[in-house]
DOLUMLUM-656110 format. One record per residue: residue in three letters; x, y, z negated of N, C-alpha, C in turn. Coordinates in steps of 0.1 Angstrom, whole numbers, padded with zeros to 4 digits, always signed. Atoms other than C-alpha are relative to their C-alpha. Example, Ala and Ser with C-alpha at 12.3 -4.5 7.8 and 13.67 -1.06 7.14 Angstrom:
<atoms>
ALA+0009-0012+0000+0123-0045-0078+0009+0012+0000;SER-0009-0011+0000+0137-0011-0071-0008+0011-0008;
</atoms>
This chain:
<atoms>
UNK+0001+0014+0000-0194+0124-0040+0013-0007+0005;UNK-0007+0007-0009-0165+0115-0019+0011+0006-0007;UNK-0012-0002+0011-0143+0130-0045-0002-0006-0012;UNK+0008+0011+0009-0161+0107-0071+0007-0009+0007;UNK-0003+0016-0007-0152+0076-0048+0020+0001-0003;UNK-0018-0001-0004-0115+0089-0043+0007-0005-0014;UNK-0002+0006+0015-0112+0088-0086-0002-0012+0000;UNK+0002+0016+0008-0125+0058-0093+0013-0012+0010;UNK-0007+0010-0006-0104+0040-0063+0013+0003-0003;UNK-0020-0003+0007-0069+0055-0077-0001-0004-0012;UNK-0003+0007+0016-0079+0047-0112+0001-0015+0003;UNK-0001+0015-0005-0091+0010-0097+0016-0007+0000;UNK-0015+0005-0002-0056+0006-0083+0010+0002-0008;UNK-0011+0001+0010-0036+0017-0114-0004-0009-0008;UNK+0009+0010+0010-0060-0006-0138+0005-0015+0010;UNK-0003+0019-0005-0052-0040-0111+0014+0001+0000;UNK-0012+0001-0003-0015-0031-0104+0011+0004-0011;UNK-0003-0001+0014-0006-0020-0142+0012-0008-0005;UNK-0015+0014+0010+0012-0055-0154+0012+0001+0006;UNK-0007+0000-0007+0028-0055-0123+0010+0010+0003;UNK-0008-0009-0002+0044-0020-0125+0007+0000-0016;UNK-0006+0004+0017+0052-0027-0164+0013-0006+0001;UNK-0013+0012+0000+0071-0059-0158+0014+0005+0007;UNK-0007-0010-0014+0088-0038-0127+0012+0005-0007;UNK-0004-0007+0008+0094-0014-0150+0011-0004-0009;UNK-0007+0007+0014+0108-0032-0181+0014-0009+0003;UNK-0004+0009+0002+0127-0056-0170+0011+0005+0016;UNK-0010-0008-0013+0143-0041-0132+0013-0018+0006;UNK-0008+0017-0002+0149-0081-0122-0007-0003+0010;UNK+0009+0000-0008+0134-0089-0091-0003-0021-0003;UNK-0003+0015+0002+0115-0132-0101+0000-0003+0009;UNK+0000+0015-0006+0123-0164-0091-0009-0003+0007;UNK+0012+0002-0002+0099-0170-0064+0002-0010+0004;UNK-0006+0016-0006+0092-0206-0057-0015+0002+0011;UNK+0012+0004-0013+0066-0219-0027-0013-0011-0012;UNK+0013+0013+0009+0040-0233-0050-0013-0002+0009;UNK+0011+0009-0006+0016-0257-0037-0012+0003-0005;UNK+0008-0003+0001-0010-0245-0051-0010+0016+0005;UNK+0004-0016-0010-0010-0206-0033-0007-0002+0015;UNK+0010-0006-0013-0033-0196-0003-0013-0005+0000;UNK+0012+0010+0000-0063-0209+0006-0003-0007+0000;UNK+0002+0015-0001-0059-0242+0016+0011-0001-0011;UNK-0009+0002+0011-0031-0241-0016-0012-0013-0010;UNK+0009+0010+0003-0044-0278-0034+0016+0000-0017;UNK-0010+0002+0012-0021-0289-0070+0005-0012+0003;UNK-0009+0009+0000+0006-0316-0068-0004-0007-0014;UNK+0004+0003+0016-0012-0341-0093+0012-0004-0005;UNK-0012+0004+0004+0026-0358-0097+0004+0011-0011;UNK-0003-0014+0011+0037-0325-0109-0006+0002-0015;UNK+0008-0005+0012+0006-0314-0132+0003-0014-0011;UNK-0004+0006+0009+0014-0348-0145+0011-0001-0010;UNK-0014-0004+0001+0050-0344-0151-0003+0018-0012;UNK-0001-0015+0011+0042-0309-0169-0005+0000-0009;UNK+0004+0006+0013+0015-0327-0191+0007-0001-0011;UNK-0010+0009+0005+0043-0347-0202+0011+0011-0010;UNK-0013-0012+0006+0069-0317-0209-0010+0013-0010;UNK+0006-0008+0013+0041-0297-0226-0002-0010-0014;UNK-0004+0011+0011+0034-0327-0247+0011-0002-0013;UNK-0011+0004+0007+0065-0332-0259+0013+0012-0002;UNK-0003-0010+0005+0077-0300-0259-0004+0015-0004;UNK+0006-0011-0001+0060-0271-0258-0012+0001-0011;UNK+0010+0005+0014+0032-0285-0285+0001+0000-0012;UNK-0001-0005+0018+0047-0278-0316-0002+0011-0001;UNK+0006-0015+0003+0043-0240-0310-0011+0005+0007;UNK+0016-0006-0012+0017-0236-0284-0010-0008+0002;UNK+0011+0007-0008-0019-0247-0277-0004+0002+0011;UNK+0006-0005-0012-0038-0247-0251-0018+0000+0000;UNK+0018+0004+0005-0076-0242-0267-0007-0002+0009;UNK+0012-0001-0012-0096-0234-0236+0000-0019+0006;UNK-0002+0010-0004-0088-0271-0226-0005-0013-0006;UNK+0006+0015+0006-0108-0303-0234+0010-0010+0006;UNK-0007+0010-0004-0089-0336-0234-0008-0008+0015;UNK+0013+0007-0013-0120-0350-0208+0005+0010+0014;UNK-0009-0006-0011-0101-0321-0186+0006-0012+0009;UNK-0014+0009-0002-0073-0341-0183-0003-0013+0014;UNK+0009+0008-0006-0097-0365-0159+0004+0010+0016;UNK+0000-0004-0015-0090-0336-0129+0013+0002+0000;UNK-0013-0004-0005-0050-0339-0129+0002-0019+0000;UNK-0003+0007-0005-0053-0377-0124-0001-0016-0012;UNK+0000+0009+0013-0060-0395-0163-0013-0007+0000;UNK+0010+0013-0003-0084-0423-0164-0007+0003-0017;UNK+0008+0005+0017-0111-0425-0195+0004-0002-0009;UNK-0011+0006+0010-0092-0448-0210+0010+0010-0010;UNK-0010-0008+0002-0061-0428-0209-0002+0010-0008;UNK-0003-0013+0005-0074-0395-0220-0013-0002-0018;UNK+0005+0006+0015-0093-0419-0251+0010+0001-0010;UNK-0014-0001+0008-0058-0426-0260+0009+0012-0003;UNK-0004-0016+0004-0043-0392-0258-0011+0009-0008;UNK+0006-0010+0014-0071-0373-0280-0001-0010-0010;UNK-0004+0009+0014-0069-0403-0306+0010+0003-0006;UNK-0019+0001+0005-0028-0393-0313-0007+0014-0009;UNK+0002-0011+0005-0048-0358-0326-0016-0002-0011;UNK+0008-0002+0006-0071-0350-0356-0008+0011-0003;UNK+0013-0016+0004-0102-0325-0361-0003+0001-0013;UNK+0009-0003+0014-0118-0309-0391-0013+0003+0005;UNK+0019+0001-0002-0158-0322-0387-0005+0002-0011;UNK+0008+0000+0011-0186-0316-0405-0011+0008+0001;UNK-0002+0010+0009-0201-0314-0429-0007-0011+0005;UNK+0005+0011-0007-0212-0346-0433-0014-0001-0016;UNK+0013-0001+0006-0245-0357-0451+0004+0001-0019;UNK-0008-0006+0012-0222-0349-0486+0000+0014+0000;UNK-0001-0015-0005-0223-0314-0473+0018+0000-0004;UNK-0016+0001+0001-0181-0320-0471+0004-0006+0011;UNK-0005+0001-0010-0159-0313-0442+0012-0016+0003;UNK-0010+0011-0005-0136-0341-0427+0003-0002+0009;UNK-0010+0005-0010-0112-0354-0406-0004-0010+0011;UNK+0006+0013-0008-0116-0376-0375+0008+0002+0010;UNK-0006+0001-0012-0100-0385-0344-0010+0009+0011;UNK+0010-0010-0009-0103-0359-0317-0010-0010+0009;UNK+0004+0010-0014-0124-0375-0287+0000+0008+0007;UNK-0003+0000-0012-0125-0370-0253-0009+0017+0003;UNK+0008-0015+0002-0151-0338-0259+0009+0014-0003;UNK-0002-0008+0010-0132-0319-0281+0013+0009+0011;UNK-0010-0013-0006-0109-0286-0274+0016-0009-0006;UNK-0011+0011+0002-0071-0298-0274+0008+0008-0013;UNK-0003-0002+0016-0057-0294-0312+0012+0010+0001;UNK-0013-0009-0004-0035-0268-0316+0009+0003-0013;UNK-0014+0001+0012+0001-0267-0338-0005+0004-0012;UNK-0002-0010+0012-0010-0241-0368-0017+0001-0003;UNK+0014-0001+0008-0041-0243-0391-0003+0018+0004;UNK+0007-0017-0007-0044-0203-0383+0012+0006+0003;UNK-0009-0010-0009-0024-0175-0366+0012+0002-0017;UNK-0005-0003+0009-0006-0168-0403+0010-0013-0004;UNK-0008+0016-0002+0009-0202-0406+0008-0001+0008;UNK-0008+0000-0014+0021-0197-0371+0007+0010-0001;UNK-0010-0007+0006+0040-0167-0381+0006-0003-0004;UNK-0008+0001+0009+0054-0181-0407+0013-0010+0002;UNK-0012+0011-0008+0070-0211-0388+0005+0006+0010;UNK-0008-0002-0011+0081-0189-0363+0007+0017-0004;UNK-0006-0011+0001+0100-0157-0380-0011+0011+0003;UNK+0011-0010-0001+0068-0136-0380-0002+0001+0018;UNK+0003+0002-0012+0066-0143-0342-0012-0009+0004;UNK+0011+0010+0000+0032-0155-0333+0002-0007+0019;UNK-0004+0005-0014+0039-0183-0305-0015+0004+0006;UNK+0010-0001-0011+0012-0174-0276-0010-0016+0001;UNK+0009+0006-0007-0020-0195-0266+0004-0001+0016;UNK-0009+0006-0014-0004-0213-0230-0013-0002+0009;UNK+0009+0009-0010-0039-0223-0215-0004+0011+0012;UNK+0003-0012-0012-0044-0187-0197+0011+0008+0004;UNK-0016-0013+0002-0004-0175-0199-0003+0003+0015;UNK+0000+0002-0017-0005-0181-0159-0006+0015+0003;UNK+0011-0013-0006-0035-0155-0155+0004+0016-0005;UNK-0003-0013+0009-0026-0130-0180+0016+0002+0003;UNK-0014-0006-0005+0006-0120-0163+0002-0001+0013;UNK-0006+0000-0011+0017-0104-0134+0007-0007+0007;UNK-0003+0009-0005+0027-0128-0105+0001-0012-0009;UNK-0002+0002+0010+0023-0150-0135+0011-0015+0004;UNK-0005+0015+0001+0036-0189-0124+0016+0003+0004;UNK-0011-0004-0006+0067-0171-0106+0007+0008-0014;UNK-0006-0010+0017+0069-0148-0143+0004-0011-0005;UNK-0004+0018+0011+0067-0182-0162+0015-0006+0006;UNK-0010+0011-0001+0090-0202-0144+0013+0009+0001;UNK-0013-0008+0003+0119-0173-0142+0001+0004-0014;UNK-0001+0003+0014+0112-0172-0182+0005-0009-0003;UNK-0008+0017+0008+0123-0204-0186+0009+0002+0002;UNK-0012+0006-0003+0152-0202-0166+0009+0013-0002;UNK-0007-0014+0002+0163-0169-0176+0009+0001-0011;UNK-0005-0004+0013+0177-0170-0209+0019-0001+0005;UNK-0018-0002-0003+0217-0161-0210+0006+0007-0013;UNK-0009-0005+0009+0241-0152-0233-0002+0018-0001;UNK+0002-0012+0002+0238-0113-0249+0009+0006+0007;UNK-0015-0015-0006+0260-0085-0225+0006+0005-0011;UNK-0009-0007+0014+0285-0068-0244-0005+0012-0001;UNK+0000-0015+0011+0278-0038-0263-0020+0000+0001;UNK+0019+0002+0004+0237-0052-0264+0002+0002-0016;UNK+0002+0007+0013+0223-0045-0296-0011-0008-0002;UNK+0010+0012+0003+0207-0077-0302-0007+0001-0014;UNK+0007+0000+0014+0181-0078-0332+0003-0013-0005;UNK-0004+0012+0007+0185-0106-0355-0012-0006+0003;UNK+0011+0009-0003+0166-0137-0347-0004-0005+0016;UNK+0006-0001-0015+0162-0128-0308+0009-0006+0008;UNK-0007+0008-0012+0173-0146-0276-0005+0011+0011;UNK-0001-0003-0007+0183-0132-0246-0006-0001+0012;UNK+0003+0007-0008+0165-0135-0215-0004+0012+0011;UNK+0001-0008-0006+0168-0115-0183-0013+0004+0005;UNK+0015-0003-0003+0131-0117-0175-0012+0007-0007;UNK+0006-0004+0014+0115-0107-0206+0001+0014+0001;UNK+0005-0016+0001+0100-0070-0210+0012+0002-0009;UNK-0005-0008+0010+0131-0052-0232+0013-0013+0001;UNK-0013+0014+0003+0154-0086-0225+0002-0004-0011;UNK-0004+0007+0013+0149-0098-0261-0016-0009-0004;UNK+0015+0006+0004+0123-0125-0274+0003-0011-0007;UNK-0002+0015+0010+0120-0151-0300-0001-0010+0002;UNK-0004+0016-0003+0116-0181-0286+0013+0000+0005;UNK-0010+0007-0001+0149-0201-0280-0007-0006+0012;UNK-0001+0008-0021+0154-0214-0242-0006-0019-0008;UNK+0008+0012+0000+0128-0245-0247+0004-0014+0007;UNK+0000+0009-0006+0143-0263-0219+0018-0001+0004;UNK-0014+0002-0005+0175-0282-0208+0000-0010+0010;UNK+0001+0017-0007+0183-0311-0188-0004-0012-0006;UNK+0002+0016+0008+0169-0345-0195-0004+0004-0013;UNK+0001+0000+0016+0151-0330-0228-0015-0006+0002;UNK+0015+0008+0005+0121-0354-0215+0005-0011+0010;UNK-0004+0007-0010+0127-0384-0196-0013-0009+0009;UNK+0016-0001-0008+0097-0385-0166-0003-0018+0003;UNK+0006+0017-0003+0076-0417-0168+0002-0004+0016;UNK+0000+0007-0013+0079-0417-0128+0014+0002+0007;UNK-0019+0002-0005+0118-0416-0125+0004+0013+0010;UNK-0003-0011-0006+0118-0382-0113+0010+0007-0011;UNK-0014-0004+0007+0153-0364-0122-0004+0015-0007;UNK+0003-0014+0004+0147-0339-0151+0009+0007-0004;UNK-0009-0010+0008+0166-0313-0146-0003+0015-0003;UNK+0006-0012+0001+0161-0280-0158-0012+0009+0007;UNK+0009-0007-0012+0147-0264-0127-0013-0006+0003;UNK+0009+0008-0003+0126-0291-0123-0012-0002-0013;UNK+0009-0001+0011+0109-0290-0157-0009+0008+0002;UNK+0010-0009-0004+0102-0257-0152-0011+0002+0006;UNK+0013-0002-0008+0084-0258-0125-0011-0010-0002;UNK+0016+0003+0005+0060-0288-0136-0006+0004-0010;UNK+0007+0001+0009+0053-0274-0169-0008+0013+0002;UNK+0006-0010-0007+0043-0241-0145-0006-0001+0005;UNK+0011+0009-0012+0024-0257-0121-0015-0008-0011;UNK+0009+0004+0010+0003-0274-0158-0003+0009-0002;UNK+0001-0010+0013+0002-0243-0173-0011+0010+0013;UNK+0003-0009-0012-0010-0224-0134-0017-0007-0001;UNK+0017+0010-0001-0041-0259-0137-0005+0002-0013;UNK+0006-0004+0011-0047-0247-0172-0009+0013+0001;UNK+0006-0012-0003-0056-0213-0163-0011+0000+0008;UNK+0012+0002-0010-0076-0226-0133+0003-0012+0006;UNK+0005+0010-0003-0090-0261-0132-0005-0002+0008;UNK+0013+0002-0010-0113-0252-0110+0004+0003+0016;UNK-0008-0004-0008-0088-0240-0086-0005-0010+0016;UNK+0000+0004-0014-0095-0267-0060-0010-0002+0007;UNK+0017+0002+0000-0135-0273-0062+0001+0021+0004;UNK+0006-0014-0003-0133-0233-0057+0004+0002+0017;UNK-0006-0002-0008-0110-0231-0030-0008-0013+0015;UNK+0006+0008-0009-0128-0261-0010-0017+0005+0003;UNK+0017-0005+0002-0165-0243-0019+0006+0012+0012;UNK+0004-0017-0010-0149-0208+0002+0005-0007+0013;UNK-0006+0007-0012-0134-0232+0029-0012-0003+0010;UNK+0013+0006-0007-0168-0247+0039-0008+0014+0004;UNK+0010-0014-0001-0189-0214+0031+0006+0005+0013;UNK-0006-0006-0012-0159-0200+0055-0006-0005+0017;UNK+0000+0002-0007-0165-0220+0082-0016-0007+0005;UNK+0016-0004+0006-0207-0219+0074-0005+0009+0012;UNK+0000-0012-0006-0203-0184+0084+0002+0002+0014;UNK-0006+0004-0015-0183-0189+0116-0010-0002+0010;UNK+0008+0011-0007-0208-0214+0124-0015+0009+0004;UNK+0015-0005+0002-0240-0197+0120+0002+0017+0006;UNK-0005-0011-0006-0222-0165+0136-0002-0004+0017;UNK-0003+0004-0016-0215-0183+0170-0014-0002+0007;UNK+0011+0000-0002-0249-0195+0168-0010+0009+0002;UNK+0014-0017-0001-0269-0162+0161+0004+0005+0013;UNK+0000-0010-0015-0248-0147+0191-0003-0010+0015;UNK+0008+0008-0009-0258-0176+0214-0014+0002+0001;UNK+0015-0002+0003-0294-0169+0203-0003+0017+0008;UNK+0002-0016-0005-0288-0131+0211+0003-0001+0014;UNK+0000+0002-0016-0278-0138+0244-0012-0003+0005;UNK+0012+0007-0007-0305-0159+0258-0009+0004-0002;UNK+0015-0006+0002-0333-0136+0242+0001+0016+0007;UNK+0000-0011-0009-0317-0105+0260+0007+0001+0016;UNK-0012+0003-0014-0300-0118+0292-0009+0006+0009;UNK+0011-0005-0016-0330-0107+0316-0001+0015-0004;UNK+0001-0017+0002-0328-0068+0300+0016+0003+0002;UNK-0011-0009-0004-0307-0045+0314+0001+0002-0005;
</atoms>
């Protein structure tokens, strides 16, 4: 039995610590770690930010990547008003239907709907991108070791090829990247969005809000979770202090 337990807890710990010994592996770069506001327990999201990254995925990151898992009515828990997020799923179109013609059709997304994504299907999306299928962004955060700290040293990674690399045709360089070669082109520069709230976009700073979007894409629920184990925490505490007050007073007179 107790050599039963010992297997499964070594396999356990290679199966959760896997990505993390990969990336390790592959790449022999130690990332970019930033202090993100949104880590630990009391860690809450910088709605400025998530707004700010909206913005930079919007306007750049949206021609190759969606973000499916994500309703525009979302958009309501990083700080967008009804209105607002009326006007942002209007700029996008769905295929409804049918309709009482038994024939599919077009309509403005609304405020329900999943958020529209670049490429009628994965094949399309190859084709505009050199047989490279750009990734789904709404879970990148989760699905990678240390992932917001992986993301944001992706961005800022990319560099010119070392000498005597053999570079494949088509690929960009980028010290972070499993094998240091990958098809996307460095997405981001200075000033390649200019931030509705006069915050200075430079590089570094992009990065990190379109990491910090991409960290509340993965987990929305991130702060309604984190405020549910805070209370439960201090529930527990409570009703601890209590029982042992209780236990006292019903055994104080036994030896």
């Amino acid at each position: 039995m107790r050599n039963n337990f010992l297997s499964f807890f070594f396999v356990f710990k290679f199966i959760v610590f896997l990505p993390a010994i990969l990336i390790s592996a592959t790449t022999n770069v130690e990332l970019m770690k930033q202090n993100w506001p949104f880590n630990g327990i009391f860690g809450r999201f910088d709605e400025s930010s998530l707004q700010r990254g909206f913005q930079v995925y919007r306007e750049v990151c949206a021609a190759c990547h969606g973000i499916r898992h994500i309703s525009y009515r979302d958009l309501k828990g990083i700080g967008y008003t009804n209105d607002e997020i009326k006007v942002i799923a209007a700029e996008y179109e769905v295929m409804d239907g049918p309709n009482d013609d038994g024939e599919m059709f077009e309509r403005e997304a609304r405020p329900s709907d999943k958020f529209v994504g670049p490429y009628e299907n994965d094949k399309i999306a190859r084709l505009a991108n050199n047989g490279a299928y750009p990734p789904d962004l709404s879970l990148i955060v989760k699905a990678r070791a240390d992932g917001a700290n992986y993301l944001y040293s992706l961005l800022n990674g990319y560099k010119e090829f070392p000498d005597n690399f053999e570079a494949s045709e088509g690929m960009y360089y980028n010290e972070f990247y499993p094998g240091n070669q990958i098809a996307m082109p460095s997405p981001l520069m200075d000033d390649i969005v200019e931030y509705s709230d006069g915050t200075e976009a430079t590089q570094s700073q992009i990065a990190k809000d379109v990491t910090s979007f991409l960290a509340w894409t993965a987990e929305p629920e991130l702060e309604e979770r984190k405020s549910l184990g805070v209370k439960t925490l201090f529930f527990l505490i409570l009703i601890t202090i209590m029982l042992l007050g209780v236990k006292r007073k019903i055994w104080k007179d036994v030896d």
